[in-house]
ZADO-1210 file (C-alpha; in nm, 4 decimals, padded with zeros to 6 digits):
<atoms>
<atom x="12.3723" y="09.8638" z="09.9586" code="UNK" pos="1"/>
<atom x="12.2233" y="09.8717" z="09.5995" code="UNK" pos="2"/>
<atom x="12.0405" y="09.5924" z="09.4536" code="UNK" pos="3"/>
<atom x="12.3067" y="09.4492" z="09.2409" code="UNK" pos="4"/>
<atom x="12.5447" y="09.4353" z="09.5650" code="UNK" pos="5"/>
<atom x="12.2723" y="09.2638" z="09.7362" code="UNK" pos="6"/>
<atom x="12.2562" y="09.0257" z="09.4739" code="UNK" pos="7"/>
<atom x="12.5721" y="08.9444" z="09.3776" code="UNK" pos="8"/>
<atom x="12.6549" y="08.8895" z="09.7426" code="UNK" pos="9"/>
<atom x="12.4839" y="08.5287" z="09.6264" code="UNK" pos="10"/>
<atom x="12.6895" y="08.2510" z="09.4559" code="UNK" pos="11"/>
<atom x="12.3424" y="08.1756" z="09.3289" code="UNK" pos="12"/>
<atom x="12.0595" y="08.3125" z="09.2249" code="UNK" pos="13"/>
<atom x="11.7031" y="08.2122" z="09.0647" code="UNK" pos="14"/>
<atom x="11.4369" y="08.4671" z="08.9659" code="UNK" pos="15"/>
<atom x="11.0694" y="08.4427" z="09.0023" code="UNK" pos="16"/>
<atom x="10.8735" y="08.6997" z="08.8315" code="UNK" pos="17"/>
<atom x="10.5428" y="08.7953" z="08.7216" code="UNK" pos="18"/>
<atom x="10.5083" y="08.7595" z="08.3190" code="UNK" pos="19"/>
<atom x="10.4187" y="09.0641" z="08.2425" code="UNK" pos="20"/>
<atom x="10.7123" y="09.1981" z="08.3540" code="UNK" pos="21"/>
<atom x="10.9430" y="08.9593" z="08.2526" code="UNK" pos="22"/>
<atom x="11.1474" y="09.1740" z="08.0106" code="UNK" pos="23"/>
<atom x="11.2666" y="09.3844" z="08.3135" code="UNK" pos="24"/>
<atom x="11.3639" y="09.0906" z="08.5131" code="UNK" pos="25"/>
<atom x="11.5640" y="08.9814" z="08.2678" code="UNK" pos="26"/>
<atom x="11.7711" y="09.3050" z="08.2604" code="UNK" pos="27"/>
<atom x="11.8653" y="09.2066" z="08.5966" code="UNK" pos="28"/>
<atom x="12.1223" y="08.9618" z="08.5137" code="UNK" pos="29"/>
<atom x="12.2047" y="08.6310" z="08.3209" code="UNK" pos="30"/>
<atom x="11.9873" y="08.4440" z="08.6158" code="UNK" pos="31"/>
<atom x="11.7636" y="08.1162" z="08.5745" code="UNK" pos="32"/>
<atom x="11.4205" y="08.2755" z="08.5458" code="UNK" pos="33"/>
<atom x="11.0694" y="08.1460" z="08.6001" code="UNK" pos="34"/>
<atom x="10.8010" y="08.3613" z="08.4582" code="UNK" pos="35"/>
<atom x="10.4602" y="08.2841" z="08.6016" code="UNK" pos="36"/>
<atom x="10.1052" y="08.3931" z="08.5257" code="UNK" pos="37"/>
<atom x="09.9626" y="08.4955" z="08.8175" code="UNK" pos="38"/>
<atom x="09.5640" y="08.5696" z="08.9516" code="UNK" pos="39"/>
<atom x="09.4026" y="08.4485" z="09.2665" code="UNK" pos="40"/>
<atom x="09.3203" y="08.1344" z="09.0891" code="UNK" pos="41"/>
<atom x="09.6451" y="08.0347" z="09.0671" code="UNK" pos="42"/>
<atom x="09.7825" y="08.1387" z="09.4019" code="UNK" pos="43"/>
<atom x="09.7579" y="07.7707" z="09.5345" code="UNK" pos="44"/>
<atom x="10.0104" y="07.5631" z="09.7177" code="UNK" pos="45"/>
<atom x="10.0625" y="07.3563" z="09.3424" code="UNK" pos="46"/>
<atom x="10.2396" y="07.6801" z="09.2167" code="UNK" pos="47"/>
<atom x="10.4628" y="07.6606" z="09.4883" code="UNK" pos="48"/>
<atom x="10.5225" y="07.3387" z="09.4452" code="UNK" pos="49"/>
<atom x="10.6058" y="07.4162" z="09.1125" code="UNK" pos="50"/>
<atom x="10.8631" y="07.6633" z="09.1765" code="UNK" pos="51"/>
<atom x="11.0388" y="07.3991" z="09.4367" code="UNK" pos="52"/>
<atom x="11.0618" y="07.1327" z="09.1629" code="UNK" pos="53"/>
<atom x="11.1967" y="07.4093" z="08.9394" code="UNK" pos="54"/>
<atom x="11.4742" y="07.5200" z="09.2218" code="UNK" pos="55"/>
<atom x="11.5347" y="07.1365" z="09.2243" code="UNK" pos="56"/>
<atom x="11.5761" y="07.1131" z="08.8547" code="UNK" pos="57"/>
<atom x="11.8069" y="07.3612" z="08.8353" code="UNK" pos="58"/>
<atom x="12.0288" y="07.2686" z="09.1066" code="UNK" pos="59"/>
<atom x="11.9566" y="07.4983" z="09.3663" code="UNK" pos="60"/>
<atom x="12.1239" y="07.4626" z="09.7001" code="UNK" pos="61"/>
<atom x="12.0718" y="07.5515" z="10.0685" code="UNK" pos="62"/>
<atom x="12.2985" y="07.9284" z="09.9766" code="UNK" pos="63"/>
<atom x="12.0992" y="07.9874" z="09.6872" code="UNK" pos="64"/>
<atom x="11.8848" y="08.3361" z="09.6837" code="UNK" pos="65"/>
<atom x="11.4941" y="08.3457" z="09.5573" code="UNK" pos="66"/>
<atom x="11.4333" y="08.6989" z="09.3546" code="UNK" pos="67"/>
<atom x="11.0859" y="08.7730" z="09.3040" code="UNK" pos="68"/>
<atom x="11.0029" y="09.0071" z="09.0945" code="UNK" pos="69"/>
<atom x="10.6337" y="09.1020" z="09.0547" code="UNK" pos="70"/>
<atom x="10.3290" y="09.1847" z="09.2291" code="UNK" pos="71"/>
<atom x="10.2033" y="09.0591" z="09.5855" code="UNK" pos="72"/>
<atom x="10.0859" y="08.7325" z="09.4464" code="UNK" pos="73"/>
<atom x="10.4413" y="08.6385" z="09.3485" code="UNK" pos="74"/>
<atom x="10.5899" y="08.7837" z="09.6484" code="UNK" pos="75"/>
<atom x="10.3915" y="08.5755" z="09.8815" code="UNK" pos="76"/>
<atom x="10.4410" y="08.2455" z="09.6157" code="UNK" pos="77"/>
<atom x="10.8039" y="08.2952" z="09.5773" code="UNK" pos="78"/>
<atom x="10.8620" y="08.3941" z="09.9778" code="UNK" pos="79"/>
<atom x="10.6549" y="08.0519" z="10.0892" code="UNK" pos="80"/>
<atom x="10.8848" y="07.8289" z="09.8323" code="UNK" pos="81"/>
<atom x="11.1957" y="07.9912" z="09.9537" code="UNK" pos="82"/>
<atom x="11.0580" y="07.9068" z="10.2713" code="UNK" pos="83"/>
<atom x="11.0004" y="07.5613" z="10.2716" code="UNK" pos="84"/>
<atom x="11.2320" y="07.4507" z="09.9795" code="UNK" pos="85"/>
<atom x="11.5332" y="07.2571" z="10.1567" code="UNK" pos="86"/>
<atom x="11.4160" y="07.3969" z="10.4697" code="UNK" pos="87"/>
<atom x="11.4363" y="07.7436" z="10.4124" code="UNK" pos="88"/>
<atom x="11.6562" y="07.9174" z="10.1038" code="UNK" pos="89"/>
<atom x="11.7530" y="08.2958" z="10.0710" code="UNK" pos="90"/>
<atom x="11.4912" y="08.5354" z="09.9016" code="UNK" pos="91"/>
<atom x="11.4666" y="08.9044" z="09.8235" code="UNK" pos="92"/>
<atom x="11.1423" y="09.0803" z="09.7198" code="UNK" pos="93"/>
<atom x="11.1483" y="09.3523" z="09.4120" code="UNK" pos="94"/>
<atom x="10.7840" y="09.4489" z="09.3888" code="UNK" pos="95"/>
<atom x="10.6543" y="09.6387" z="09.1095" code="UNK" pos="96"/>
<atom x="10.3676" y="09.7149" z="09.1956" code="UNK" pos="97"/>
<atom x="10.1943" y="09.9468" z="09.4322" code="UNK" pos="98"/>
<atom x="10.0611" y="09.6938" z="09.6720" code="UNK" pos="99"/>
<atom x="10.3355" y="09.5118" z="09.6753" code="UNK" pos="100"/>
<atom x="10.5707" y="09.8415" z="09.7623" code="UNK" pos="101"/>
<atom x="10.3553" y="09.8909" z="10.0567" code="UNK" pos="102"/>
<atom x="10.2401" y="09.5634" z="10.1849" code="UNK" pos="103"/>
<atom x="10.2667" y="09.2523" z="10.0294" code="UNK" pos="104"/>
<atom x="10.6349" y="09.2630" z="09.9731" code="UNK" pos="105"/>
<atom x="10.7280" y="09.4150" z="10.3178" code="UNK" pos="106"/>
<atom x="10.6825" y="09.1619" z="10.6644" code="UNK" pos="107"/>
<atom x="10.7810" y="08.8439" z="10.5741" code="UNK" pos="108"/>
<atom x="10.4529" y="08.6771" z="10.5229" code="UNK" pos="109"/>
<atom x="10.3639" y="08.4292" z="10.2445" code="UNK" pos="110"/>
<atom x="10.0806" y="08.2339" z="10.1650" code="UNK" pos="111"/>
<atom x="09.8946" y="08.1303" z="09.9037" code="UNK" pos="112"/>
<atom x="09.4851" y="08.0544" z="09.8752" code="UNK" pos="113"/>
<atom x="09.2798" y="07.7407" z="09.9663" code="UNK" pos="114"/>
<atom x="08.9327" y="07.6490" z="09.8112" code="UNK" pos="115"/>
<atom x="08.9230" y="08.0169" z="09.7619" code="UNK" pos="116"/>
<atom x="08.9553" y="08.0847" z="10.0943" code="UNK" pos="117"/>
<atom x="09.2862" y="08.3922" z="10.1065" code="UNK" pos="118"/>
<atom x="09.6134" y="08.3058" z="10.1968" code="UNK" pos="119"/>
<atom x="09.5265" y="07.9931" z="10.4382" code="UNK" pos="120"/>
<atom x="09.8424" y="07.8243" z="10.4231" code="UNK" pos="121"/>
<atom x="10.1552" y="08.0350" z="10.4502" code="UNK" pos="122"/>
<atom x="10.4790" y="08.0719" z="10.6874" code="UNK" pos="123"/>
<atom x="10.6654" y="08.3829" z="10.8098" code="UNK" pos="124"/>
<atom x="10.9650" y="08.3708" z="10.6194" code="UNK" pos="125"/>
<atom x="11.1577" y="08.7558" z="10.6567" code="UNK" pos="126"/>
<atom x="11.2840" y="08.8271" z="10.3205" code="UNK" pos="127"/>
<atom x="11.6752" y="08.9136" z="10.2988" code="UNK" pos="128"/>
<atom x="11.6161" y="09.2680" z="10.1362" code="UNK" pos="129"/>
<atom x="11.3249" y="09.4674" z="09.9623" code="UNK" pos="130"/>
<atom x="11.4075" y="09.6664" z="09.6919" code="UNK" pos="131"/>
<atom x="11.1159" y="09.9998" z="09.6268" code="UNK" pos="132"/>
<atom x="11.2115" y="10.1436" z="09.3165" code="UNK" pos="133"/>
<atom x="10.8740" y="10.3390" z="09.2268" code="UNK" pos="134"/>
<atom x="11.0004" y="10.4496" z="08.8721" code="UNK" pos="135"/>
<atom x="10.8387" y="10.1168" z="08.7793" code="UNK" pos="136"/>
<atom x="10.5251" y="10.2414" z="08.8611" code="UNK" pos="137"/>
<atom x="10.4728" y="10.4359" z="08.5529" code="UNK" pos="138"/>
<atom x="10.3692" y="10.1158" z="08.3403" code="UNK" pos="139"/>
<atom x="10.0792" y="10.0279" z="08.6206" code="UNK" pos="140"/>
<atom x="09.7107" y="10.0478" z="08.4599" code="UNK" pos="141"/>
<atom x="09.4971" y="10.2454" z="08.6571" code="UNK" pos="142"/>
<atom x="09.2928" y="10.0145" z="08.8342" code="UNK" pos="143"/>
<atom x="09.6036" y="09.8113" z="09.0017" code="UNK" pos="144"/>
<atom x="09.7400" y="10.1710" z="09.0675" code="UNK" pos="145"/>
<atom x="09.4274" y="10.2116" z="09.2908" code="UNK" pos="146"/>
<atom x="09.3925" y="09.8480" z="09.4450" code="UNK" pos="147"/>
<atom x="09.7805" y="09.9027" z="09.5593" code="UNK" pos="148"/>
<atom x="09.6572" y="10.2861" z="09.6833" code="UNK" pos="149"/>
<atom x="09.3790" y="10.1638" z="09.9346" code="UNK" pos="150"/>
<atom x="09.6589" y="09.9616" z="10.0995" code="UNK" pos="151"/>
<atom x="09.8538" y="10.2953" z="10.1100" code="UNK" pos="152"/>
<atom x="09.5460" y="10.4032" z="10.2581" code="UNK" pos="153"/>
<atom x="09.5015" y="10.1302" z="10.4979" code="UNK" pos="154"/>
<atom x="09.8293" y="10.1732" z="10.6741" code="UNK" pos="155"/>
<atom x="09.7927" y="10.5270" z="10.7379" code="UNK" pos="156"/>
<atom x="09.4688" y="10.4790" z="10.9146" code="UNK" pos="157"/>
<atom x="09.6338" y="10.2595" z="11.0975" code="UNK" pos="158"/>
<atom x="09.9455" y="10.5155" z="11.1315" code="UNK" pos="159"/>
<atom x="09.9180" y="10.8439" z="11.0213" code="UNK" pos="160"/>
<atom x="10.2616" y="11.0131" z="11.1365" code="UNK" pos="161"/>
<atom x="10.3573" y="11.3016" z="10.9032" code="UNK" pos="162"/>
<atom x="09.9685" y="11.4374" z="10.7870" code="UNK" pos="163"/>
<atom x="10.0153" y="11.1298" z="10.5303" code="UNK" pos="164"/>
<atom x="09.6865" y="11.0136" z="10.4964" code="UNK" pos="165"/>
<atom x="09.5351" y="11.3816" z="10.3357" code="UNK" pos="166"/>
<atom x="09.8593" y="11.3588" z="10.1446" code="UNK" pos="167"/>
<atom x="09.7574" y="11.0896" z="09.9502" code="UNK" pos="168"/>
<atom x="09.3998" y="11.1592" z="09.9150" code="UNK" pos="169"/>
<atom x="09.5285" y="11.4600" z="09.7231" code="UNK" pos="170"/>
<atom x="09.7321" y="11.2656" z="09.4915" code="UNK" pos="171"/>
<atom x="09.4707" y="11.0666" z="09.4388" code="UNK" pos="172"/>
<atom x="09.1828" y="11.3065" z="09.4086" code="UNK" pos="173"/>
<atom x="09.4024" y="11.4693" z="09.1220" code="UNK" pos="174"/>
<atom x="09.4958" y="11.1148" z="08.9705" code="UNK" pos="175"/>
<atom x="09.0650" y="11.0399" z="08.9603" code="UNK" pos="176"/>
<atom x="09.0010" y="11.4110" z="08.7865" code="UNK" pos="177"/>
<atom x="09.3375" y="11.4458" z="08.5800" code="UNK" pos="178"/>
<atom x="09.3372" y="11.0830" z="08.4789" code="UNK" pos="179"/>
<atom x="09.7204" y="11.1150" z="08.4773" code="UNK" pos="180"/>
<atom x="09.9294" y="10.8917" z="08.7359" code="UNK" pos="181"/>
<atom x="10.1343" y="11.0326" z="08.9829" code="UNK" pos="182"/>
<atom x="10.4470" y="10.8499" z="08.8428" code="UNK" pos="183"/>
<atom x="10.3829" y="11.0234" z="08.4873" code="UNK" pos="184"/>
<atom x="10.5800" y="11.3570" z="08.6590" code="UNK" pos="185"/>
<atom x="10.8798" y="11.4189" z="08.8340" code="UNK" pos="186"/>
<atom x="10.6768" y="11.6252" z="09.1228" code="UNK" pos="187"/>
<atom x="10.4145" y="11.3227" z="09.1121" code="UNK" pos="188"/>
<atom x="10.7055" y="11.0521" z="09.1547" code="UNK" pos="189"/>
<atom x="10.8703" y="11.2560" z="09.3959" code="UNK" pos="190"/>
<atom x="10.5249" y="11.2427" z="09.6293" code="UNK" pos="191"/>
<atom x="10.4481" y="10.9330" z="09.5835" code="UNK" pos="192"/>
<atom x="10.7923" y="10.7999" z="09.6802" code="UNK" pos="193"/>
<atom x="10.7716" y="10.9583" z="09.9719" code="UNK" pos="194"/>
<atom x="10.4883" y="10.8624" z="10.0758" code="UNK" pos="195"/>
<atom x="10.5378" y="10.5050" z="09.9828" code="UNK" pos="196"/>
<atom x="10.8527" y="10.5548" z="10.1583" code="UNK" pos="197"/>
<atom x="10.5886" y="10.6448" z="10.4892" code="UNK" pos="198"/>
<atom x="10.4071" y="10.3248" z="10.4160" code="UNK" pos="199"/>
<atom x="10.6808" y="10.0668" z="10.4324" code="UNK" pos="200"/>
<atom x="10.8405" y="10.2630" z="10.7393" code="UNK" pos="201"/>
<atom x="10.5191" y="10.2431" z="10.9328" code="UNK" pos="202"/>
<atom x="10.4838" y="09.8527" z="10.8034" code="UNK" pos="203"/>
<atom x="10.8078" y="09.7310" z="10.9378" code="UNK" pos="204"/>
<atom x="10.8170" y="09.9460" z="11.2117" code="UNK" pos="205"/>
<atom x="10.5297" y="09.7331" z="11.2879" code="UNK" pos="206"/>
<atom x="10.6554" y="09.4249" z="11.1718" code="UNK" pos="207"/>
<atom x="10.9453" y="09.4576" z="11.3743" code="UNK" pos="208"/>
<atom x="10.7336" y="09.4951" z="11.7359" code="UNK" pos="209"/>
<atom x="10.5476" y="09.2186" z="11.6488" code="UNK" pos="210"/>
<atom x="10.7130" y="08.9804" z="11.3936" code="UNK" pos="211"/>
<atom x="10.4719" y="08.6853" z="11.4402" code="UNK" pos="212"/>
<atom x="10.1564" y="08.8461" z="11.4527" code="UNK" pos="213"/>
<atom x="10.0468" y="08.7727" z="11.7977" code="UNK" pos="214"/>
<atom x="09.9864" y="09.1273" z="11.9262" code="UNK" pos="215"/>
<atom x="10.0702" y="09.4908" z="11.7485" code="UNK" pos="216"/>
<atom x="10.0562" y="09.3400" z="11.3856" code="UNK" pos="217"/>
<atom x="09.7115" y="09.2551" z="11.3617" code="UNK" pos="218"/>
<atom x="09.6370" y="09.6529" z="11.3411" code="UNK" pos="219"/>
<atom x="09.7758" y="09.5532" z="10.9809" code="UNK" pos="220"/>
<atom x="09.4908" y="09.3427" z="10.8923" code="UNK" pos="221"/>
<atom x="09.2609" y="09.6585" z="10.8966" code="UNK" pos="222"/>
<atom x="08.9378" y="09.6036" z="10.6377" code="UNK" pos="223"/>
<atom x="09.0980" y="09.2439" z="10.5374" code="UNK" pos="224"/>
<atom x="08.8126" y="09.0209" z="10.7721" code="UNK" pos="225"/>
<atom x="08.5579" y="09.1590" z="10.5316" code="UNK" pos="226"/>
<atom x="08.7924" y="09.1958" z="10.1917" code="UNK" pos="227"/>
<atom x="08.8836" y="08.8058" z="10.2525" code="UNK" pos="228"/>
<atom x="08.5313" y="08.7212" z="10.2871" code="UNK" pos="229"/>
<atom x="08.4594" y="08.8964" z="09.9677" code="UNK" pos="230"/>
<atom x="08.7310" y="08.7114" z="09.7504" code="UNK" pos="231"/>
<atom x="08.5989" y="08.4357" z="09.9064" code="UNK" pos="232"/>
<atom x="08.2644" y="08.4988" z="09.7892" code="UNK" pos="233"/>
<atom x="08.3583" y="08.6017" z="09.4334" code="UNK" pos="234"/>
<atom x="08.5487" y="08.3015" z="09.3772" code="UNK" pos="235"/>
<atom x="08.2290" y="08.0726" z="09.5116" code="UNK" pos="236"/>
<atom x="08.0376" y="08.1838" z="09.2364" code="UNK" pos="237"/>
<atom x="08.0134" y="08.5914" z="09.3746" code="UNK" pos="238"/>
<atom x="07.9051" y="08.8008" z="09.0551" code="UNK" pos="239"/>
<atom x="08.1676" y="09.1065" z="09.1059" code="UNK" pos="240"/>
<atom x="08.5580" y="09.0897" z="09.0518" code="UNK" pos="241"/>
<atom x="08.6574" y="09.3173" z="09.2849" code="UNK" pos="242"/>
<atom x="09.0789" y="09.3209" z="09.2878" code="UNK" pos="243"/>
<atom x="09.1984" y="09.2214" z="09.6597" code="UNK" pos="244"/>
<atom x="09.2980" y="09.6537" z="09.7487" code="UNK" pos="245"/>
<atom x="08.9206" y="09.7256" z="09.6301" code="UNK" pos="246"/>
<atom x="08.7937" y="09.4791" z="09.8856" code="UNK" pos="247"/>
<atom x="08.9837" y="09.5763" z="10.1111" code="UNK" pos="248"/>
<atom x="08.8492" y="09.9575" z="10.0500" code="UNK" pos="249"/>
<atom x="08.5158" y="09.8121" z="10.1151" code="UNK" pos="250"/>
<atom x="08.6488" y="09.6628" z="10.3906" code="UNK" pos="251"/>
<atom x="08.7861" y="09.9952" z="10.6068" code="UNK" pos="252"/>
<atom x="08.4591" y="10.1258" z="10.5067" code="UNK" pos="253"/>
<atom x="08.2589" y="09.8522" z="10.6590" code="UNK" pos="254"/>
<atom x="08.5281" y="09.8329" z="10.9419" code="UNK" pos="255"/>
<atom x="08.4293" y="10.2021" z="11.0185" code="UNK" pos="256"/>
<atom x="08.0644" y="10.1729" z="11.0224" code="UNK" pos="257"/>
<atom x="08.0987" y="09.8743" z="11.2899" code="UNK" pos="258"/>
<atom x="08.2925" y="10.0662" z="11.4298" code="UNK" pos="259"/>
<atom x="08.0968" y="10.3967" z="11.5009" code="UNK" pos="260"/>
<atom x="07.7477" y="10.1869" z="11.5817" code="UNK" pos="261"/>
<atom x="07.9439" y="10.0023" z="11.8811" code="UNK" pos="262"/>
<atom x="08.0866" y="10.3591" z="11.9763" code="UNK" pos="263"/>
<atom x="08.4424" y="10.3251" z="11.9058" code="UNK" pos="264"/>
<atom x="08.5044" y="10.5608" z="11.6619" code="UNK" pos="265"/>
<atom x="08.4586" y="10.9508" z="11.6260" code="UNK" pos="266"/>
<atom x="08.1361" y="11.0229" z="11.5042" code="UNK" pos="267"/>
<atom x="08.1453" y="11.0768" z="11.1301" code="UNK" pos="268"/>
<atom x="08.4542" y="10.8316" z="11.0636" code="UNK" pos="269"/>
<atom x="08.2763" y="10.6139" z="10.8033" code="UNK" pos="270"/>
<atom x="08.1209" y="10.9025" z="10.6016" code="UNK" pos="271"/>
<atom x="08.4679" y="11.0652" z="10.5734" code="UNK" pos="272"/>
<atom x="08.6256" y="10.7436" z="10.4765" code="UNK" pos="273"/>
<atom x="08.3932" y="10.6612" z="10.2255" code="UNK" pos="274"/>
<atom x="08.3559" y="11.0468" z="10.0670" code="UNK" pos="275"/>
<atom x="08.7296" y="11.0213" z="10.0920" code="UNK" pos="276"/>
<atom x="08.7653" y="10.6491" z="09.8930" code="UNK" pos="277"/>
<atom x="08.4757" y="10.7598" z="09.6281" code="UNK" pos="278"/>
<atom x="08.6705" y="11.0187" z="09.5370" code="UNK" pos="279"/>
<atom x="08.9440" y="10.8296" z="09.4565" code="UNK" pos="280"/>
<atom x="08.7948" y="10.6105" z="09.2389" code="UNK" pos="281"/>
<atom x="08.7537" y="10.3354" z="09.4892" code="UNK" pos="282"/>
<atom x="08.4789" y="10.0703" z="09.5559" code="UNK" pos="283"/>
<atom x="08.2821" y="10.1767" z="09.9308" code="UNK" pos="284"/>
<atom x="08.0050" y="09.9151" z="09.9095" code="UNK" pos="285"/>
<atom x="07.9417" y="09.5201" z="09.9824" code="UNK" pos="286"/>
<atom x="07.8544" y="09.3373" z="09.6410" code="UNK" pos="287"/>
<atom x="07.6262" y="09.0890" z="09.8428" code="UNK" pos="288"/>
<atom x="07.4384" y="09.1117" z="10.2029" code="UNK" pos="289"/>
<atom x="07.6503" y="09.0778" z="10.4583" code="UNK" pos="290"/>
<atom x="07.5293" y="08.7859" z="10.5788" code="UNK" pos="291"/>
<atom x="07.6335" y="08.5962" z="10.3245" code="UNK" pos="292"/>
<atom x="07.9920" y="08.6741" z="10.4357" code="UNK" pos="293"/>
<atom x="07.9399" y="08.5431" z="10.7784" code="UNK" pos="294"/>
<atom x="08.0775" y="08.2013" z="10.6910" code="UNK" pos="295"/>
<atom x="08.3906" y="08.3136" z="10.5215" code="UNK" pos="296"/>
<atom x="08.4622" y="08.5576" z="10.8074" code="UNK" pos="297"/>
<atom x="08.4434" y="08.2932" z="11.0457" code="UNK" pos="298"/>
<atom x="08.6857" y="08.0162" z="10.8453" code="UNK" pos="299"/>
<atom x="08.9479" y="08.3118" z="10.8145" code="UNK" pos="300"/>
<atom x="09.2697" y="08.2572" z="10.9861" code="UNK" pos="301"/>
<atom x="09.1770" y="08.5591" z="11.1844" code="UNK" pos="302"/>
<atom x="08.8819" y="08.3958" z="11.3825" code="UNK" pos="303"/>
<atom x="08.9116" y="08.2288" z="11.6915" code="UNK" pos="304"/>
<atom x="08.6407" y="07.9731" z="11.8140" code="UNK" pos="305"/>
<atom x="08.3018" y="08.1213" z="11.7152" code="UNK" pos="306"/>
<atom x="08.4570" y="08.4776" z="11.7505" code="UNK" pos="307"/>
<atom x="08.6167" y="08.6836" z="11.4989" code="UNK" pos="308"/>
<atom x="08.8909" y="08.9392" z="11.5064" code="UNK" pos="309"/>
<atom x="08.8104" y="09.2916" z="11.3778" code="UNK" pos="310"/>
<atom x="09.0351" y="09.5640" z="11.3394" code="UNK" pos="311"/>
<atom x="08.8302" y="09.9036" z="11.3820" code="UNK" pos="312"/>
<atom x="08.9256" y="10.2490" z="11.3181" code="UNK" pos="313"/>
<atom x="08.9172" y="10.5203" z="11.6012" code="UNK" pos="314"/>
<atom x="09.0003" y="10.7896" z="11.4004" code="UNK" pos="315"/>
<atom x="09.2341" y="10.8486" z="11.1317" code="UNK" pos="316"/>
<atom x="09.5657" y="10.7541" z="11.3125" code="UNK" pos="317"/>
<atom x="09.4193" y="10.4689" z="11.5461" code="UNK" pos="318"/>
<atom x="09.2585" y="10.1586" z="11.5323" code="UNK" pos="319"/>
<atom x="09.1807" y="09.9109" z="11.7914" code="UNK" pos="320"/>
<atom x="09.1390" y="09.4979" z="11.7545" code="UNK" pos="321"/>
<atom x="08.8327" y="09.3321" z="11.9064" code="UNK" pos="322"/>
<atom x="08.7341" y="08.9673" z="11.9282" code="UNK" pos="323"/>
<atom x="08.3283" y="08.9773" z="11.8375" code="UNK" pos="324"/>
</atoms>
């Protein structure tokens, strides 16, 4: 099915989209658009509510479909309206960016941010379709390129099926010394979306064993206890402004460092990782001492009583989840 047959299977249909890319949502057809800035800051439950009062405005009903077309904070605002407005609406994911391609906009969960703390409130809401087209790619600046490429990164420590994982650190050793995306070339393109094409596989192959997050899925969450607690911290006041994929590269490293002093992992995991990640032009380092992450950590949804969950790396290809 192409993306216009999945859309025009829909009497109606209202499109969410991230402003800067606004113009190419538009192209998409004579819709009802919303165009929303978008930043951490503004990923609150308000915006949602603002998009419901918009879908009420315009006379959406219960068949209606939800496009969102953007990044992975309008994926996860547009999925948790679509969610909740009139009990639960139709809604399709186009991401265009890299993070979104291989994470946010794959699983079915939204949420959106409270008192800074990341995505507290949020449903599981499957989307009706995802769309990867990673032609759209070519437009990314650098640094989001990157943030979406340690989620890439992420998922194939988690799963690393066809050698992917030294697959992309080559594309993105030669992205840091060219300076020249991957999406800039045909050959480039052509790796990439294949190996984006690995990431969403091994995301809702995932998804689908464990829909609801209660087992399997939490291998997904892999350097996010530690990246949360950094957005948390940066938006208390924190003096960095690291982008949520570059905490969550200094996340995987940290992971892997907790990981090798309880035993768990091979023994030179962490320096791998983090040669690996510096190479890439990625972030390997907390902005603050850890302890002054403790108390985000331990308000994330992850943590249970005075425990929290961890997701550690074995090796590249395995992780394991432990309540500490």
């Amino acid at each position: 099915m192409t993306l216009q047959e999945a859309i025009s299977a829909h009497k109606q249909v209202f499109v969410v989209c991230d402003r800067n890319v606004e113009a190419f949502a538009r192209m998409l057809g004579d819709f009802p658009l919303l165009a929303l800035d978008t930043s951490e800051e503004l990923k609150t439950i308000d915006s949602v509510i603002d998009i419901c009062r918009w879908l009420l405005d315009k006379g959406a009903d219960r068949d209606a479909l939800l496009l969102a077309v953007g990044g992975g904070i309008t994926t996860d605002m547009a999925g948790f309206a679509a969610s909740i407005y009139k009990r639960g609406i139709a809604y399709g994911n186009l991401p265009t960016t890299l993070l979104a391609q291989v994470d946010a906009g794959i699983g079915g969960k939204t949420g959106v941010n409270l008192d800074s703390y990341k995505n507290i409130l949020g449903t599981f809401r499957q989307p009706e379709f995802t769309f990867i087209l990673p032609d759209v790619l070519r437009s990314l600046p650098k640094r989001e390129f990157l943030s979406g490429a340690a989620e890439m990164l992420k998922t194939f420590i988690i799963r690393n099926d066809h050698d992917d994982y030294a697959r992309a650190i080559r594309l993105l050793r030669q992205y840091a010394v060219t300076g020249k995306s991957p999406a800039d070339t045909a050959d480039g393109l052509k790796e990439l979306s294949a190996l984006i094409q690995d990431a969403s596989d091994v995301k809702q192959s995932i998804v689908n064993s464990d829909p609801l997050e209660s087992g399997e899925r939490r291998k997904l969450n892999l350097g996010h206890t530690w990246a949360h607690a950094i957005e948390w911290w940066q938006g208390a006041g924190g003096t960095t402004h690291y982008s949520h994929g570059e905490a969550v590269a200094i996340g995987i490293i940290c992971a892997a460092r907790r990981s090798e002093e309880m035993g768990i992992a091979e023994k030179g995991l962490e320096a791998r990782l983090k040669e690996d990640f510096e190479a890439c032009g990625l972030p390997t380092e907390l902005p603050c001492p850890e302890a002054e992450l403790d108390a985000a950590m331990h308000k994330d949804k992850k943590a249970e009583g005075d425990k929290v969950r961890f997701v550690l790396p074995v090796r590249i290809g395995k992780v394991t989840v432990r309540l500490l």
